[in-house]
C-alpha positions in Angstrom: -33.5 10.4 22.2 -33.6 13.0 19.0 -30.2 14.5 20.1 -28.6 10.5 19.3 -30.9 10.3 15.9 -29.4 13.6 14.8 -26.1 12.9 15.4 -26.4 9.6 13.6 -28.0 11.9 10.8 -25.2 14.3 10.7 -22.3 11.2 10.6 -24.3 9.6 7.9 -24.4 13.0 5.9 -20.8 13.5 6.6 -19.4 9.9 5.4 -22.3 10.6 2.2 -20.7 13.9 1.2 -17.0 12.6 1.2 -18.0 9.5 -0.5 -19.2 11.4 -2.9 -15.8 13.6 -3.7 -13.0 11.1 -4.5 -10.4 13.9 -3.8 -11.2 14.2 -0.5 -9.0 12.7 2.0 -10.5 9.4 2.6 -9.4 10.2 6.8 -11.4 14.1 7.4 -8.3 14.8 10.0 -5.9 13.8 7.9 -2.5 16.6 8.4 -1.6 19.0 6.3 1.8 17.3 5.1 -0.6 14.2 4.1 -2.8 16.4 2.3 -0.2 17.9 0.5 1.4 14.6 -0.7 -2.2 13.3 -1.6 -2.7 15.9 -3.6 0.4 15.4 -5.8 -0.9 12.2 -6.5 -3.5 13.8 -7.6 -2.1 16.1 -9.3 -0.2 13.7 -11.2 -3.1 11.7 -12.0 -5.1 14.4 -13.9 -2.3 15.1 -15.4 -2.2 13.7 -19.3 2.1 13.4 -19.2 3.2 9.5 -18.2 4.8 9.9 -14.7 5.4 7.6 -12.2 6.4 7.6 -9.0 8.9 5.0 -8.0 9.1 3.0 -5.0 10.8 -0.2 -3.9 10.3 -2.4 -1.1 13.3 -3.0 1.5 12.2 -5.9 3.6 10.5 -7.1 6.2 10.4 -5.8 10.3 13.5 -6.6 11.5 15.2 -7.2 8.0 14.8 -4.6 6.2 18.0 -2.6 4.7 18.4 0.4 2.8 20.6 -1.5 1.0 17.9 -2.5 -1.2 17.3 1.0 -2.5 21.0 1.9 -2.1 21.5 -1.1 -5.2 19.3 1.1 -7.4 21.2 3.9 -6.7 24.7 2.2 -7.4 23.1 1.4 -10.7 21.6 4.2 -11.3 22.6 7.3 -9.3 18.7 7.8 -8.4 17.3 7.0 -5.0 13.2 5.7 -5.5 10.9 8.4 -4.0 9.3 5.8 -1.7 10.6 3.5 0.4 8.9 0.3 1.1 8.2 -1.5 4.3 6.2 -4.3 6.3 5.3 -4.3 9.7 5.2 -8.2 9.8 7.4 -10.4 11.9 8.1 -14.3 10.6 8.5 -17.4 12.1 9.2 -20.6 10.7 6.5 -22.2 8.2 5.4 -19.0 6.9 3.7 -17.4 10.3 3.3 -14.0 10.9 4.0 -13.3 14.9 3.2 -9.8 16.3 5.3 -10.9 19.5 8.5 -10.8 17.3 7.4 -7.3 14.9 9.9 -4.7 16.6 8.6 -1.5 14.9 11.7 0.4 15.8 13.8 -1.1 13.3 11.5 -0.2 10.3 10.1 3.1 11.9 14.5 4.1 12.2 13.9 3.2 8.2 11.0 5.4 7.4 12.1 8.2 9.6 15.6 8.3 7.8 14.5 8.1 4.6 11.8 10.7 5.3 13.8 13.1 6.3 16.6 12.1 3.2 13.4 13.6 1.4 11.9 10.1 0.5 8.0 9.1 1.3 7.0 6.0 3.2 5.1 3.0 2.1 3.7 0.5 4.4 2.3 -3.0 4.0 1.1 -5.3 6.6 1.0 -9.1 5.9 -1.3 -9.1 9.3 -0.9 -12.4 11.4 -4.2 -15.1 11.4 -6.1 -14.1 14.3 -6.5 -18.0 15.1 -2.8 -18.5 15.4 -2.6 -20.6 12.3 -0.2 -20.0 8.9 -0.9 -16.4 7.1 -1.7 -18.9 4.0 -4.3 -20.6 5.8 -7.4 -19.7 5.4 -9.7 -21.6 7.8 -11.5 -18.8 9.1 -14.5 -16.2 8.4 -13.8 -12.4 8.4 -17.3 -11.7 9.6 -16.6 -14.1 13.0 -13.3 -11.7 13.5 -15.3 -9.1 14.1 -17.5 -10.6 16.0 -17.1 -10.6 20.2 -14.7 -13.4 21.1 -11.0 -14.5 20.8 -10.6 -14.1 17.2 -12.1 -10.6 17.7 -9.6 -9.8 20.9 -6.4 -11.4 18.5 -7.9 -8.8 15.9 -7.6 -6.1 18.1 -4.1 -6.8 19.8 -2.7 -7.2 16.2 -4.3 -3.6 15.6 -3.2 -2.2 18.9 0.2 -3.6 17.8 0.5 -1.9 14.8 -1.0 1.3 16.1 1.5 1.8 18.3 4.0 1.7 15.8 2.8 4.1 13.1 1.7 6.2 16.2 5.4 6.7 16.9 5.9 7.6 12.9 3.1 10.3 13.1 4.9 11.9 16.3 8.0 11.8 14.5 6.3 13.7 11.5 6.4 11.1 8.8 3.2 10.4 6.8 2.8 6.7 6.0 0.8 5.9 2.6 -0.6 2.1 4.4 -1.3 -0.4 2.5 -3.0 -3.5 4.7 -4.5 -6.7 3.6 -3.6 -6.6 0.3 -4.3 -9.4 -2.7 -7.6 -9.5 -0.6 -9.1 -10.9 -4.4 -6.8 -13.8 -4.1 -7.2 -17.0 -2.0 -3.1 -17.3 -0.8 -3.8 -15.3 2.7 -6.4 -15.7 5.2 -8.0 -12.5 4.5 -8.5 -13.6 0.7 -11.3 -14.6 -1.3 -13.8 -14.6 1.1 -17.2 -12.4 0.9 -16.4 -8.9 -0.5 -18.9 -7.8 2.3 -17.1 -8.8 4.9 -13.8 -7.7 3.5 -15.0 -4.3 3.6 -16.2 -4.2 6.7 -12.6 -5.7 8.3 -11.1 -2.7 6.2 -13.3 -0.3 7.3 -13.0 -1.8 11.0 -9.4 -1.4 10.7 -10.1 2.2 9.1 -12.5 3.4 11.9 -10.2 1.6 15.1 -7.2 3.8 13.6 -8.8 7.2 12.3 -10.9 7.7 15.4 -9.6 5.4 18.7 -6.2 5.6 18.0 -6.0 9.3 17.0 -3.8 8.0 13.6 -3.8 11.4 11.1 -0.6 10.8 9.0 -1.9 8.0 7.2 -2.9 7.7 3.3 -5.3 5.0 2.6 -3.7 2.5 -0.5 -5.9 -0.4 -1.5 -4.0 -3.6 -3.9 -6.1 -6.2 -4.7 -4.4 -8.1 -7.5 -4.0 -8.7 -11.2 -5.3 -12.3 -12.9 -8.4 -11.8 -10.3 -12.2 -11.1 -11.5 -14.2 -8.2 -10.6 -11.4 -7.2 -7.9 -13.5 -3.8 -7.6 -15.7 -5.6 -5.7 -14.1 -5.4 -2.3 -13.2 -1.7 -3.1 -14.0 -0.3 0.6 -15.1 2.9 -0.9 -14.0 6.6 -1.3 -14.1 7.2 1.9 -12.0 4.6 2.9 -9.0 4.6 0.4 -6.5 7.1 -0.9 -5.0 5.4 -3.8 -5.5 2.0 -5.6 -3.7 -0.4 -7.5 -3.0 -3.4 -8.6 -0.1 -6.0 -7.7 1.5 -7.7 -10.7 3.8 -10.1 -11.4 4.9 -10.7 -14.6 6.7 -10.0 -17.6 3.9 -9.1 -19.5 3.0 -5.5 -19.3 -0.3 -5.6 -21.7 -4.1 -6.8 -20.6 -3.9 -10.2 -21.1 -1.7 -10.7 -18.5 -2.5 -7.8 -16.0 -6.5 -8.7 -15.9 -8.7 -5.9 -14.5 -7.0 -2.6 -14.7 -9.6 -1.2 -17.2 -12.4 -1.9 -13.8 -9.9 -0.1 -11.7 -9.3 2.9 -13.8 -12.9 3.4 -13.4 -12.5 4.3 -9.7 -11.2 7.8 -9.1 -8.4 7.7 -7.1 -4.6 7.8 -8.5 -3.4 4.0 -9.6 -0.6 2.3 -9.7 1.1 -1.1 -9.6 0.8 -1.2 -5.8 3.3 -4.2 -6.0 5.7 -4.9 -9.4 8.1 -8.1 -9.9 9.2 -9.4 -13.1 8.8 -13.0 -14.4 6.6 -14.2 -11.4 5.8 -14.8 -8.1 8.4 -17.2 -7.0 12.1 -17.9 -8.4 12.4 -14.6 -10.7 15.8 -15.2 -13.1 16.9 -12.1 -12.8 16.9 -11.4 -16.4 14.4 -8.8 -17.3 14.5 -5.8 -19.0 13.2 -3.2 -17.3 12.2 -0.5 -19.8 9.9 -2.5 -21.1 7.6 -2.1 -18.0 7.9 1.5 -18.6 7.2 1.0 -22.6 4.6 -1.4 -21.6 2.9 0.7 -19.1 2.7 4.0 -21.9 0.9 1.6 -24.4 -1.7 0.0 -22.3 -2.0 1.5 -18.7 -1.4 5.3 -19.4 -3.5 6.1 -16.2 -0.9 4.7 -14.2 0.4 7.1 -11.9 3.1 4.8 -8.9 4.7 1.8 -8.7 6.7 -0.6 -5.9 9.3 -3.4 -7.3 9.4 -5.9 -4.8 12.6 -6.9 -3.3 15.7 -9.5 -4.1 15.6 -10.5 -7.7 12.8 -8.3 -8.8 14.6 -5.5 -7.7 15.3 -3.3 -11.2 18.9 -3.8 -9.8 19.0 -7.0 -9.9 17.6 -7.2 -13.7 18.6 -5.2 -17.0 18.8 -1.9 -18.0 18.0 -0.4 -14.1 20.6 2.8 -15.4 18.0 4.0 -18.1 15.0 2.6 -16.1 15.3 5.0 -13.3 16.9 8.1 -15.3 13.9 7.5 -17.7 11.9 11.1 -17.5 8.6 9.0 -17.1 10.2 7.7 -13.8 10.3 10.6 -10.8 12.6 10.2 -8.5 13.3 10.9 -4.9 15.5 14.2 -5.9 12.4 15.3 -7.9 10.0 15.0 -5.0 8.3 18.6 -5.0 9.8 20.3 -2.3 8.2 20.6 1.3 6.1 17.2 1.0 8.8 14.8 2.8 10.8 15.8 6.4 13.8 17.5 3.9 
């Protein structure tokens, strides 16, 4: 019976000692290629010069194109250091299927633009484990991970999902991960429920990848979002996240309208705006200047250290000014990614 207790002792010690170094890797086993791109965020972060690393988001499983990334650089001559992707398959009235996710055709995205020299940036919209909407949110996180169907759909959603950036990490690409996002919000079932029980689906999720599944190329990113209270609150904790940020969308870049950074900037991890669009959340007009993000970001969020523009009309492409944005020396590029952290 003592041999149990002191291994319990040790593993509490362990997760006390990392939690209590924000630099450390929030995964212990995490590779050496992961570690090294951590630590440029890191790097960047304590740094007092205004950097950012760019990113855009191509689409979803099955839809995605580098086209979207290939409009910047048309505009621009600049490729965005990180490509972004979703693991999440749609069907009709805004449902999430894991039956119709095919990871090959986003893991052929992030394996090409990994090895183009580009890093990799993964959401998941993850399905409802009842089978309803992704917008409906009629269940409780703490009876998903509790024994019983919502529990097994949980796990086969996981296993789903595992499989796919387990066939990344083979293939040599780290994946900075960014599940369950806007968790401060009440628009997906996994939102604005008990912070509690948000962290613990996180650090389920965490555990069921890091230690069953054998997953070491992963960086932990957590994005609640902006406009939301206290959003610190379901922070899962240092040893469970990488990077942080918030997603935004608006025109606005000052704190009136992106509510809560100064909490965030509190927690020490490299930040960011873990998901950017102009004008809104619906219907953008296309219209926006795009330095002024940049302007807006020196003037009142000068910890910032990465951003993702969302797709389709928020795409800097799409909007004013993308030319300067992107050859703006705050703004690094993928052709200024250090070299040795990507598959070039």
């Amino acid at each position: 019976m003592i041999r149990p207790i002191l291994a319990l002792l040790a593993s509490t010690l362990l997760l006390t000692a990392r939690a209590a170094d924000p630099a450390a890797p929030a995964d212990a086993q995490l590779n050496p290629q992961g570690r090294a791109i951590l630590a440029w965020f890191q790097q960047l972060q304590a740094s007092p010069q205004l950097r950012l690393v760019s990113g855009q988001f191509a689409g979803w499983s099955g839809t995605a194109s580098i086209g979207e990334l290939g409009k910047i650089h048309q505009a621009s001559g600049r490729w965005p250091v990180m490509i972004g992707l979703d693991y999440c398959g749609w069907r009709e009235g805004d449902k999430p299927d894991m039956a119709l996710i095919d990871v090959r055709q986003p893991n052929e995205l992030a394996r090409a633009y990994w090895q183009a020299g580009g890093l990799v940036n993964l959401s998941w919209h993850a399905p409802n484990p009842s089978g309803a909407s992704l917008k409906t949110n009629n269940l409780k996180l703490a009876d998903v991970l509790k024994p019983g169907p919502l529990h097994d759909a949980w796990l086969k959603s996981l296993d789903t999902v595992a499989a796919g950036l387990q066939e990344l990490q083979t293939a040599g690409v780290v994946v900075i991960w960014r599940p369950l996002h806007e968790m401060n919000g009440g628009w997906f079932w996994w939102g604005a429920q008990e912070p509690a029980d948000f962290i613990a689906l996180w650090r389920h999720m965490f555990d069921y990848f890091t230690h069953k599944k054998g997953l070491h190329n992963l960086i932990w990113a957590w994005g609640p979002n902006h406009g939301q209270k206290h959003a610190d609150l379901y922070y899962p904790g240092d040893a469970y996240a990488d990077l942080i940020g918030l997603d935004a969308y608006t025109e606005h870049i000052n704190p009136d309208k992106i509510v809560g950074f100064d909490r965030l900037a509190k927690i020490k991890k490299p930040v960011g705006l873990t998901e950017f669009g102009p004008h809104g959340a619906s219907n953008p007009p296309g219209n926006f200047d795009f330095r002024r993000l940049l302007d807006g970001v020196e003037k009142n969020f000068p910890q910032l250290r990465h951003f993702l523009c969302w797709n389709e009309k928020w795409n800097p492409a799409e909007n004013h000014f993308a030319k300067e944005f992107y050859n703006d020396p705050r703004v690094i590029t993928r052709d200024q990614v250090p070299a040795g952290l990507s598959g070039r």
